[in-house]
C-alpha positions, -999 to +999 in steps of 0.1 A: +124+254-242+127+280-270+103+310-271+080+307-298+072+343-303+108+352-303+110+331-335+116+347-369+077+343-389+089+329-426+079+353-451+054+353-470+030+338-448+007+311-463-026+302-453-053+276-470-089+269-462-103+236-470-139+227-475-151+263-468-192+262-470-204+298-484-168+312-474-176+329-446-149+322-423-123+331-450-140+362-452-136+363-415-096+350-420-087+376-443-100+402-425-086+398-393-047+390-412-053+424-430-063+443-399-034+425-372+001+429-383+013+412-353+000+380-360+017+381-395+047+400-397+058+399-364+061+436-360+037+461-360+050+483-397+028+482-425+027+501-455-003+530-460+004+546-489-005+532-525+026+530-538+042+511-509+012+485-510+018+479-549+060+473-543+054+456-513+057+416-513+023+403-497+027+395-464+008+370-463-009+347-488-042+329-484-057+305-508-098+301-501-115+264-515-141+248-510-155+215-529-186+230-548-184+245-578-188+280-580-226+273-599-229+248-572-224+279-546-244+298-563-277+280-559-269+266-520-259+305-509-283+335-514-253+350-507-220+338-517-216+362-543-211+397-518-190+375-499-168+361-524-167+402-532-158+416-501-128+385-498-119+400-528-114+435-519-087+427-494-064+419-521-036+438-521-041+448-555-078+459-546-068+477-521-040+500-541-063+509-561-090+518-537-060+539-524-050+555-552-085+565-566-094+580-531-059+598-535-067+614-571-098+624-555-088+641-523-058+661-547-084+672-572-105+683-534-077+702-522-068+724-556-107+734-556-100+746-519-070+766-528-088+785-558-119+797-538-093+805-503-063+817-496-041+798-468-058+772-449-050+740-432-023+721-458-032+688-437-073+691-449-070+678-485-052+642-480-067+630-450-097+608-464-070+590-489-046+581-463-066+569-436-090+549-459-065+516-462-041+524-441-022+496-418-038+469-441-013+438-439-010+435-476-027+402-488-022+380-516-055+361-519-069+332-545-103+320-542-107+286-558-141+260-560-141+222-566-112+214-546-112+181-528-094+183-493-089+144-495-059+139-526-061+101-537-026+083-545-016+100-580-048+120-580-043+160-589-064+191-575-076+209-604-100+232-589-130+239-615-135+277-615-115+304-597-127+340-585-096+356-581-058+352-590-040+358-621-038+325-630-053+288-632-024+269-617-028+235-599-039+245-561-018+210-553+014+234-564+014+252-539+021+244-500+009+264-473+025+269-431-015+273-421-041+250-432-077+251-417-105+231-419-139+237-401-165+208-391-155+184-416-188+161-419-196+135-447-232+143-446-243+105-429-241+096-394-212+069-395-186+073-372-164+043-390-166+065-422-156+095-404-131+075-384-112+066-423-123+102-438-101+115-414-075+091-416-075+102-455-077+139-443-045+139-421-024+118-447-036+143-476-027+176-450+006+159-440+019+151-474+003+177-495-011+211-481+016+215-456+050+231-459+080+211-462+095+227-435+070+230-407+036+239-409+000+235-383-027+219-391-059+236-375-087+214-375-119+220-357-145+194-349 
């Protein structure tokens, strides 16, 4: 049996969440990618400084959804909004720019220093700048609302409003090696219901979340 840590992790990573409540456990998703390098490049090398982060492909890219819209959200979560915030910080693009403005600011630190001493420690003025992001896996990450998990025969996902990405493109475009979905539930007790909901599920993941060439599936119940 092959080893299947010894095989090569495609690059860039993709990752989806389906039917996400207040988004919580994206939250949760994305920060553990960003912070554990292992588990998405395979090697522990990751880029600190700005400039790096900004060339640097994404390691991996997740795409957050959930089915309400983001008003709907809005009035079920007191506070989806901070959250939504803080999923959106770990963007790689965020996160350059957290990394340069902390940079400008420790330089412009380190020049007052030098015209009130002469000498001193050279290592003092850069420290708070490189340290603030760095060994961040860097993350490409979309937040869309509305999206429908099941996908009817010639139906399209056109999610309704989206937090984050440069663009409204068809969620359905896109295919992803990791998709996740927590406690699906219909709202009623019927376990027939359930029984074809997730009949619908595993058809829709099968044929249109997952990668064409090999993807998982985590579903938890």
């Amino acid at each position: 049996m092959a080893d299947h840590h010894s095989q090569p992790l495609p690059q860039p990573l993709s990752y989806l969440t389906l039917g996400d409540g207040d988004f919580s456990y994206s939250l949760d998703l994305c920060r553990f990618l960003a912070t554990h390098p292992t588990a998405t490049t395979g090697n522990a090398a990751t880029p600190d400084d700005a400039d790096q982060i900004a060339a640097a492909p994404a390691a991996v890219q997740i795409t957050c959804t959930g089915i309400d819209t983001h008003r709907e959200l809005q009035s079920k979560y007191r506070d989806v909004s901070s959250i939504l915030n803080k999923i959106a910080s770990l963007d790689e693009k965020r996160v350059a720019k957290r990394l340069n403005r902390k940079r400008k600011r420790s330089g412009k630190k380190k020049k007052q220093k030098n015209t009130c001493r002469s000498g001193g420690d050279d290592n003092d003025g850069d420290d708070d700048a490189k340290n603030a992001q760095s060994g961040l896996v860097p993350l490409s990450i979309r937040i869309d609302h509305g999206v429908n998990a099941i996908i009817m025969p010639n139906s399209t996902v056109a999610p309704t409003s989206a937090t984050s990405g440069d663009n409204s493109n068809n969620v359905q475009r896109n295919r992803h090696h990791h998709v996740i979905f927590n406690h699906p539930h219909l709202g009623t007790e019927s376990a027939a219901r359930h029984r074809r909901f997730l009949s619908h599920l595993f058809h829709s993941v099968r044929h249109h979340w997952l990668a064409r060439d090999g993807g998982v599936f985590h579903l938890t119940l």
